[in-house]
Structure formats: structure tokens, C-alpha cells
Short mmCIF file of the C-alpha atoms (twelve columns), coordinates in Angstrom:
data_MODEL
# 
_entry.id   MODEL 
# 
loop_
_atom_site.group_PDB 
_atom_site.id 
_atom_site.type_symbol 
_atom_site.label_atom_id 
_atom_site.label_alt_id 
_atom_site.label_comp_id 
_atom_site.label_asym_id 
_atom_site.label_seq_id 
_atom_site.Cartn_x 
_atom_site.Cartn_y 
_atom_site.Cartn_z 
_atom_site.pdbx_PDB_model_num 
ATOM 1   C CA . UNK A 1   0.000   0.000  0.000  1 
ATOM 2   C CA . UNK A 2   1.404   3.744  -0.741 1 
ATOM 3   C CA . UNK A 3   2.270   5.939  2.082  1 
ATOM 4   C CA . UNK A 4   -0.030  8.681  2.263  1 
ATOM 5   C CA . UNK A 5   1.261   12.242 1.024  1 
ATOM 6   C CA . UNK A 6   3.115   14.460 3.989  1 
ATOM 7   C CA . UNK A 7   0.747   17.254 5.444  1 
ATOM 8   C CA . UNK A 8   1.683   20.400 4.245  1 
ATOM 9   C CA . UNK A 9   3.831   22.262 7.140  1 
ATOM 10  C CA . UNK A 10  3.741   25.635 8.154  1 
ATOM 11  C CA . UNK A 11  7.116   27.049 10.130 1 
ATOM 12  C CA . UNK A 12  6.032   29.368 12.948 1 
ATOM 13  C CA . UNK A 13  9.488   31.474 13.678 1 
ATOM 14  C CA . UNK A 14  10.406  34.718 15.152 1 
ATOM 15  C CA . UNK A 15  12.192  36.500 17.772 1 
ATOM 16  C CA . UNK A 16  11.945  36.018 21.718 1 
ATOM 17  C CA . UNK A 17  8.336   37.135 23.101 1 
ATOM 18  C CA . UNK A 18  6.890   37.775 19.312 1 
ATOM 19  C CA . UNK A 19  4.066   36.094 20.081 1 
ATOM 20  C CA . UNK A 20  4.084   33.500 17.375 1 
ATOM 21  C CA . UNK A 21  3.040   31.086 20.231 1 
ATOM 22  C CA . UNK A 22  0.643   32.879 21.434 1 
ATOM 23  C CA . UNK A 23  -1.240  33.132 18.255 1 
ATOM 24  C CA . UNK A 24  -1.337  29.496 17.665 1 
ATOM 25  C CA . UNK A 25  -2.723  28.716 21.215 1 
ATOM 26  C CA . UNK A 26  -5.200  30.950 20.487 1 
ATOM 27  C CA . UNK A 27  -6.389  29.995 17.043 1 
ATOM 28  C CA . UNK A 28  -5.809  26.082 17.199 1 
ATOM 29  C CA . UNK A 29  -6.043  25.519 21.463 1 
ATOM 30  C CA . UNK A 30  -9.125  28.014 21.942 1 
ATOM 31  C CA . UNK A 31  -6.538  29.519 24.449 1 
ATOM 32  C CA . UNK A 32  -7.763  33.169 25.577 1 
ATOM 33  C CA . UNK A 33  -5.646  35.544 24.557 1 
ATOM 34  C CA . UNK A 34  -4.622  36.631 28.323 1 
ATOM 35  C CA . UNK A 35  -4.170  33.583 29.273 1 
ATOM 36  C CA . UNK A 36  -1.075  33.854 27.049 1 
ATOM 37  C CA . UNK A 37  0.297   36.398 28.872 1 
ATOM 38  C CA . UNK A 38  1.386   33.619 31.232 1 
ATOM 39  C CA . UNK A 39  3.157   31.159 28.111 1 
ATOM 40  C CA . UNK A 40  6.844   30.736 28.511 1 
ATOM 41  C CA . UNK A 41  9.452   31.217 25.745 1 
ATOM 42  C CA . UNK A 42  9.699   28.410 23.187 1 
ATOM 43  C CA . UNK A 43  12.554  26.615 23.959 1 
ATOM 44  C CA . UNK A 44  11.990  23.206 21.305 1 
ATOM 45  C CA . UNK A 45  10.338  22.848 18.384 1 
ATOM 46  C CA . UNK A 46  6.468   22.150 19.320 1 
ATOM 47  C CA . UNK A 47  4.903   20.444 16.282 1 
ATOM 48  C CA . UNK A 48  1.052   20.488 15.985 1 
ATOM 49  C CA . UNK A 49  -1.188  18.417 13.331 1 
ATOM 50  C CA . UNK A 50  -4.388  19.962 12.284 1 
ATOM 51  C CA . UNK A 51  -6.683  17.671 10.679 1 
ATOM 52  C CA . UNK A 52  -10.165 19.704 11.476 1 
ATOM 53  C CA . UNK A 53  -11.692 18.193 8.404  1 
ATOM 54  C CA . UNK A 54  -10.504 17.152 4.911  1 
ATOM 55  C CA . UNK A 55  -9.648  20.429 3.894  1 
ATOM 56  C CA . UNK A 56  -7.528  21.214 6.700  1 
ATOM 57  C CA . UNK A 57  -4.964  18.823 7.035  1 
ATOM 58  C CA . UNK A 58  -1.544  20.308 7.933  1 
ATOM 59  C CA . UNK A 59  1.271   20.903 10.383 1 
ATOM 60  C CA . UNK A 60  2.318   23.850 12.367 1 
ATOM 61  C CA . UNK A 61  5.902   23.737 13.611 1 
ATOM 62  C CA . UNK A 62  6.871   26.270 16.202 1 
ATOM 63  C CA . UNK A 63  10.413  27.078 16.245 1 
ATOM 64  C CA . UNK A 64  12.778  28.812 19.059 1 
ATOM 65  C CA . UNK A 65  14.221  31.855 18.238 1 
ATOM 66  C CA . UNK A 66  17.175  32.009 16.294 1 
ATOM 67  C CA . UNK A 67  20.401  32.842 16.897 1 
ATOM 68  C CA . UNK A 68  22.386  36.065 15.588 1 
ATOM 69  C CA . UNK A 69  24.162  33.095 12.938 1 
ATOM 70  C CA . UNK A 70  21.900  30.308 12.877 1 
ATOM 71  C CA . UNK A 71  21.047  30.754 9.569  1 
ATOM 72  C CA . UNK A 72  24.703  31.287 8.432  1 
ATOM 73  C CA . UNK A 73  26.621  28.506 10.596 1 
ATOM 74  C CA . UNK A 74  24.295  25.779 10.162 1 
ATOM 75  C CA . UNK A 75  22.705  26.373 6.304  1 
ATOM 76  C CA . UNK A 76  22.657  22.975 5.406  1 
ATOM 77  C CA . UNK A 77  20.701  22.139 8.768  1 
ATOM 78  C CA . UNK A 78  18.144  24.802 7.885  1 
ATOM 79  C CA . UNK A 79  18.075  23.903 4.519  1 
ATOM 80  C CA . UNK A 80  16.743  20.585 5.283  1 
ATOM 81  C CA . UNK A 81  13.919  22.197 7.040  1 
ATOM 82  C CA . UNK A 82  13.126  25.058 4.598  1 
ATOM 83  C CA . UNK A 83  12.862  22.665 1.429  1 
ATOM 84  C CA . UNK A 84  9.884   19.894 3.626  1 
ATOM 85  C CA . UNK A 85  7.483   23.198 4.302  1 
ATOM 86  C CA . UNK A 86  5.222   24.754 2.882  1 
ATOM 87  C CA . UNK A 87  5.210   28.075 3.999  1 
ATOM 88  C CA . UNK A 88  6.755   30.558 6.712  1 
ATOM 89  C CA . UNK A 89  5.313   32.668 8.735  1 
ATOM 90  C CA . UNK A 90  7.866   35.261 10.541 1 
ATOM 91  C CA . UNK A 91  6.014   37.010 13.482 1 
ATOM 92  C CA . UNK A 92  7.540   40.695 14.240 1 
ATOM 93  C CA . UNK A 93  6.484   42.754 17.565 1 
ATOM 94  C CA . UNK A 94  5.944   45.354 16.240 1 
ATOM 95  C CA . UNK A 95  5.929   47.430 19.974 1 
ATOM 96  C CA . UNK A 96  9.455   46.571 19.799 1 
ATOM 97  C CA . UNK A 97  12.514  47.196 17.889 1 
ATOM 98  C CA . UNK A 98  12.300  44.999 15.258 1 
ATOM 99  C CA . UNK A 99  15.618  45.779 12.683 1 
ATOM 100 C CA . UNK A 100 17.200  42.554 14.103 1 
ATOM 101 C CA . UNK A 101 14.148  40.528 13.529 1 
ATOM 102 C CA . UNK A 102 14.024  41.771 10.125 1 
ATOM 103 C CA . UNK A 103 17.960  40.902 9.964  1 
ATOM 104 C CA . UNK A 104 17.463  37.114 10.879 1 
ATOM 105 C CA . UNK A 105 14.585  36.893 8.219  1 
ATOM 106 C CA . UNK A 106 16.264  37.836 5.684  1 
ATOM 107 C CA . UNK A 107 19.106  35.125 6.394  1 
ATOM 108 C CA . UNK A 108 16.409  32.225 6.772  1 
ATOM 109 C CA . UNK A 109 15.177  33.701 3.101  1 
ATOM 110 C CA . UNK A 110 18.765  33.539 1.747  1 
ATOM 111 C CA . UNK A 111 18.898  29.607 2.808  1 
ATOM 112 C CA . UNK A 112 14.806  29.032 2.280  1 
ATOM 113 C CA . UNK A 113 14.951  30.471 -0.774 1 
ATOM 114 C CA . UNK A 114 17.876  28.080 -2.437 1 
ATOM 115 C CA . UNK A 115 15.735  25.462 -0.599 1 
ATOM 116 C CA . UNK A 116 12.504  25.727 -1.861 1 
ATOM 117 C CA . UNK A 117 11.662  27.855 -4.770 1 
ATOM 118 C CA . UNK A 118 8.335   27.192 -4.241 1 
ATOM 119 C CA . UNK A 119 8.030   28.391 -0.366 1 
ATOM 120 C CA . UNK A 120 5.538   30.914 0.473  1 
ATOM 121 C CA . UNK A 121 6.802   33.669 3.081  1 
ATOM 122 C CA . UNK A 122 4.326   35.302 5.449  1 
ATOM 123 C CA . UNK A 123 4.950   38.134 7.802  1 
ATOM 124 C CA . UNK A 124 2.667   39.014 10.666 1 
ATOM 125 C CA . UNK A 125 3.039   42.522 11.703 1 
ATOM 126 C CA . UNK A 126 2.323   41.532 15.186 1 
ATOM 127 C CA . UNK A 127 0.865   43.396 18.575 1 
ATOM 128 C CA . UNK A 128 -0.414  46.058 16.698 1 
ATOM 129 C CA . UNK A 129 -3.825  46.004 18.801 1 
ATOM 130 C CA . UNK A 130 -3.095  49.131 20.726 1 
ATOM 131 C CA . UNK A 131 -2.305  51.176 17.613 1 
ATOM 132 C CA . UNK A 132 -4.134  53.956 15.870 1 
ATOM 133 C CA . UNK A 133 -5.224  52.780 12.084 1 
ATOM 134 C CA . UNK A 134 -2.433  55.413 10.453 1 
ATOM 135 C CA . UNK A 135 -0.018  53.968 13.315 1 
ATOM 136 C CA . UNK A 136 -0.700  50.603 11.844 1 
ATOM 137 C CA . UNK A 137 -0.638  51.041 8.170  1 
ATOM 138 C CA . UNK A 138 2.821   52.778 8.905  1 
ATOM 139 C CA . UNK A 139 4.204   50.187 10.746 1 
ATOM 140 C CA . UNK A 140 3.084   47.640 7.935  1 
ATOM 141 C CA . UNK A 141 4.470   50.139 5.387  1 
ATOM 142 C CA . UNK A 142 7.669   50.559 7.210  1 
ATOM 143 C CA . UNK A 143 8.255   46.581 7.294  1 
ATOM 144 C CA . UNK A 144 7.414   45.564 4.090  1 
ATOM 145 C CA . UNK A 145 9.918   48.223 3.123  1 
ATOM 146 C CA . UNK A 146 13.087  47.511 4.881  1 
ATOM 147 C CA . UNK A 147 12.412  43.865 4.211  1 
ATOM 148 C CA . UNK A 148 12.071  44.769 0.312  1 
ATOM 149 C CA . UNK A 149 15.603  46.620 0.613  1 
ATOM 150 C CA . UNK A 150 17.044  43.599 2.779  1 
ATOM 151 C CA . UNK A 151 15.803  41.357 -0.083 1 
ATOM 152 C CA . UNK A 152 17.479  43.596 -2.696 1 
ATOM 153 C CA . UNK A 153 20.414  43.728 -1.316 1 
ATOM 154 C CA . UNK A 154 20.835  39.727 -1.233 1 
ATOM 155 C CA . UNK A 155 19.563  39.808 -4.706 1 
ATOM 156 C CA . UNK A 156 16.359  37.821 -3.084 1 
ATOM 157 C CA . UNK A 157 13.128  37.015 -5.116 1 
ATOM 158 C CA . UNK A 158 10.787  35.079 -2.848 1 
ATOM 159 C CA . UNK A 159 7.126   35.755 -2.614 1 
ATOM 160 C CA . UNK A 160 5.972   37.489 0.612  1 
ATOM 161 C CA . UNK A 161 3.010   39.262 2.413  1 
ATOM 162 C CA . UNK A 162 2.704   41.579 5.150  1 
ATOM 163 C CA . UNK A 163 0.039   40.825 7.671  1 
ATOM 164 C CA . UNK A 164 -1.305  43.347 10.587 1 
ATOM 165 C CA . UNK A 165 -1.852  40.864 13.332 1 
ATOM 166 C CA . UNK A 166 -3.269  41.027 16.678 1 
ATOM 167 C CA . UNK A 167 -4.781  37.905 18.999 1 
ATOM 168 C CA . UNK A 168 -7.409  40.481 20.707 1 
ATOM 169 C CA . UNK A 169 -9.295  40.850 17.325 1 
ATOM 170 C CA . UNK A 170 -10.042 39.149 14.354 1 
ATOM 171 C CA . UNK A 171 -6.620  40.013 12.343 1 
ATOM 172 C CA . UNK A 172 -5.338  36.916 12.976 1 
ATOM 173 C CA . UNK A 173 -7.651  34.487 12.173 1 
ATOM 174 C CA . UNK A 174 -7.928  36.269 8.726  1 
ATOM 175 C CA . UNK A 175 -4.032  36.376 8.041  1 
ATOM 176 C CA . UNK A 176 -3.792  32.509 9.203  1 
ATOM 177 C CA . UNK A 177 -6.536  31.883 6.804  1 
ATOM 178 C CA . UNK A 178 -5.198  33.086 4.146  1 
ATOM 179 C CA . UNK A 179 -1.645  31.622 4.698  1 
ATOM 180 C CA . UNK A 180 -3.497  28.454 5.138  1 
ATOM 181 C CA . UNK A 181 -5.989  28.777 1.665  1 
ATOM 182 C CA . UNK A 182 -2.759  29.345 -0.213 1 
ATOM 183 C CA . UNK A 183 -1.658  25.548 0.795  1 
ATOM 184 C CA . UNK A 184 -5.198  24.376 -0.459 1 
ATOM 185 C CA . UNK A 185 -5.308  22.843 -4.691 1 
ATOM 186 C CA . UNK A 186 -9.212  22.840 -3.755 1 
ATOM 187 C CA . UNK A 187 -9.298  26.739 -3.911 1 
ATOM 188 C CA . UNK A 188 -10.139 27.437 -7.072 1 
ATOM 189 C CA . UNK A 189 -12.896 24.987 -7.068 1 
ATOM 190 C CA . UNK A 190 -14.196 26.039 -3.800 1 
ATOM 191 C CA . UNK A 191 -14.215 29.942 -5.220 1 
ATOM 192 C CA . UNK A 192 -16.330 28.679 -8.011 1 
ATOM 193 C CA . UNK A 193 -19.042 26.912 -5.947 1 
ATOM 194 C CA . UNK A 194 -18.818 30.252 -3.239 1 
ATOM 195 C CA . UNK A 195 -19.922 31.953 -6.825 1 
ATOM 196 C CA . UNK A 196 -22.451 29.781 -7.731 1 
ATOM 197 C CA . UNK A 197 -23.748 29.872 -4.325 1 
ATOM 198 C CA . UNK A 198 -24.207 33.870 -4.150 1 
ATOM 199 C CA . UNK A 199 -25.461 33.752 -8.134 1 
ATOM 200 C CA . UNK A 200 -28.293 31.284 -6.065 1 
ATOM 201 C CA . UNK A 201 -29.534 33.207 -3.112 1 
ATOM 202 C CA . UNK A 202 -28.429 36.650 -4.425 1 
ATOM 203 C CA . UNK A 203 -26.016 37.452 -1.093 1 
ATOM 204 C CA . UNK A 204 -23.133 40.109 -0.876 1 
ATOM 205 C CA . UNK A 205 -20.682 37.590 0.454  1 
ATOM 206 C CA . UNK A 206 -19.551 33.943 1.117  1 
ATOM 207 C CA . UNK A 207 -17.203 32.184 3.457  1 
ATOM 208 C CA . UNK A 208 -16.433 28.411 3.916  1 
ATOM 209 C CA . UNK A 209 -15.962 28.356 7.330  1 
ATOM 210 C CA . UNK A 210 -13.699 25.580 9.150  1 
ATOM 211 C CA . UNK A 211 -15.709 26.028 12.720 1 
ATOM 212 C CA . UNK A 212 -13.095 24.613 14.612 1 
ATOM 213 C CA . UNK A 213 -10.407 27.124 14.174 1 
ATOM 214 C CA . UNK A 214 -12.750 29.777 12.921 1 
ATOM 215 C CA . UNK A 215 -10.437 29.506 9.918  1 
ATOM 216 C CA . UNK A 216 -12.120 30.738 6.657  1 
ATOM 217 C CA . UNK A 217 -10.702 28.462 3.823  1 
ATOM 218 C CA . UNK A 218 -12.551 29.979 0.700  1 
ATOM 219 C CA . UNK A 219 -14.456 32.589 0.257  1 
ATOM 220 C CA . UNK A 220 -16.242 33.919 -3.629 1 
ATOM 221 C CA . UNK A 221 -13.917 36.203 -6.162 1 
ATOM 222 C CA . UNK A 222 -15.194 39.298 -5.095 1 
ATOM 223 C CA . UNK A 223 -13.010 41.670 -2.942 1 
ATOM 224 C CA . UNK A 224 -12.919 40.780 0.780  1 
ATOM 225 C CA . UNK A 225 -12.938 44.297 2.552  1 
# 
């Protein structure tokens, strides 16, 4: 009999008290978020399988943070893990100074990137709950552009996103579900039938809901605002 086909796997990494574990306790352990206040710093690799239904089957690995030259000293290691994922997801505080966050990214792209061709890089501008909207949009701004400038200067081309993220409202949910509809081949038939279902009953909107991590996993073609 054939093995069945690895789960896709998503790499949860960033810097000491990000708060990349605190968003997966939240979305996938129906952890409050102040109950995370009281999490301690990721010191192993916790590995979590989702398998909420037959759309969502996949892995989250939660990594430690990494050192000043992780990336550098021990390439091949990280290579290894970079080319069996399926996408990254690099959590920044963004209350905090975050150049050497930005720094250690851009060395995991330099070895992800040789990797996997194919990986998918997500960044969650995190902690931005307490901000005002203009505060947020230039914090997001401000990211995406020294990590476009980091990239340039390493002659990088890898795909990558920049999420506003905060475990007090619904931002998360809506980044992870769109990291996560990104590792589905169903989506473009799942768009179609979302279609089809508003052409039906005439409604503004659809969303194929996974209930158990509040996840949506499709949604129709029209804009989401």
C-alpha cells in the first residue's frame, strides 16, 4: 500500500516574546488571549497536526528563536527544514525594535529560498492592537519596506506578504486563513461553488468556514474588505 502524502507544514518562527506562540494557542487551542500572557518562551520545536476536516490537514511547527548566525553557521541544517514546508510565517512585535528581527529573516530567506523555490513567506506585523489605524498602516508600510531593501540587497526574489496581526481581534484568524488557503489545490474549485452559491440566493458575500479554528478556507472572487 502507498504511504499517504506528507501534510503540508507551516514554520512558525520569530524573535523572543513575538508572540508567534501565542497566536497558535489561540487559534488552534481556543486559548484566551490573556491567558497567554502567562506562556513561557519556546525553547523546542512544538509540532502540531491539524486535521479539522478534509480540507484542513496540515502541520504547524513552532520554532525557538534564532540565533544572531543560525542561519549562516548551520545552512545545510536549515536547509533541510526550509525545502519539507510549505510556507513561513515570521512574526515581528511590532511594539518593539524589530531591525534585528528583520535581519534574521532575511538570512532564513537567503537559505529558504535556495531550498525551496516554491516556499511561500508570510509576515505578521504583530501586537499592533493598541495602535491607531495610520499607526498601523505605517508600521506595515515601514516593514514591508526595509524587508524589500534587505531582499534587494541579497539579490532575493521570494514571494511574501505583510500581515497586521493582533490575537485580541479578528486580524489573525484572517491572516492565518489566508496563509493556510494558499496551501489548499481545492481553492479554485471552492471559489467557483462560493460563486455559484451567491449567483443562487443573491447574497453580498460567502465564506467556507472551518468552525473549529474559525479559519475561513474559501471565500467567492469578489473583494474581501
Amino acid at each position: 500500500m502507498a504511504s499517504a502524502s506528507p501534510k503540508p507544514r507551516i514554520l512558525l518562527m520569530g524573535m523572543r516574546r513575538s508572540g508567534k506562540t501565542s497566536i497558535q494557542k489561540v487559534v488552534f487551542h481556543k486559548m484566551s488571549p490573556h491567558e497567554t500572557l502567562f506562556l513561557e518562551s519556546t525553547t523546542k520545536i512544538i509540532k502540531t497536526d491539524i486535521s479539522n476536516s478534509a480540507f484542513l490537514q496540515f502541520e504547524v511547527w513552532d520554532f525557538p528563536p534564532p540565533g544572531p548566525t543560525e542561519f549562516t553557521e548551520q545552512a545545510s541544517k536549515w536547509a533541510s527544514v526550509f525545502a519539507a514546508c510549505s510556507a513561513l510565517v515570521w512574526v515581528i512585535d511590532v511594539q518593539d525594535d524589530y531591525s534585528e528581527s528583520i535581519s534574521r529573516l532575511q538570512a532564513a530567506l537567503v537559505v529558504a529560498a535556495h531550498a525551496n523555490p516554491h516556499l511561500t513567506a508570510e509576515v505578521f506585523v504583530h501586537k499592533s492592537d493598541s495602535f491607531s489605524e495610520d499607526q498601523k498602516f505605517e508600521a506595515q508600510r515601514d516593514v514591508h519596506e526595509q524587508l524589500a531593501q534587505e531582499m534587494a540587497n541579497s539579490r532575493l526574489n521570494v514571494p511574501l506578504r505583510v500581515f497586521l496581526t493582533s490575537i485580541y481581534d479578528q486580524s489573525v484568524f484572517e491572516a492565518l486563513s489566508k496563509v493556510v488557503q494558499k496551501l489548499l489545490p481545492q481553492l479554485p474549485t471552492l471559489q467557483n461553488l462560493m460563486d455559484a452559491l451567491l449567483a443562487k440566493c443573491a447574497g453580498e458575500k460567502a465564506f467556507l468556514f472551518d468552525l473549529v479554528s474559525k479559519l475561513y478556507l474559501a471565500t467567492d472572487s469578489s473583494p474581501v474588505d
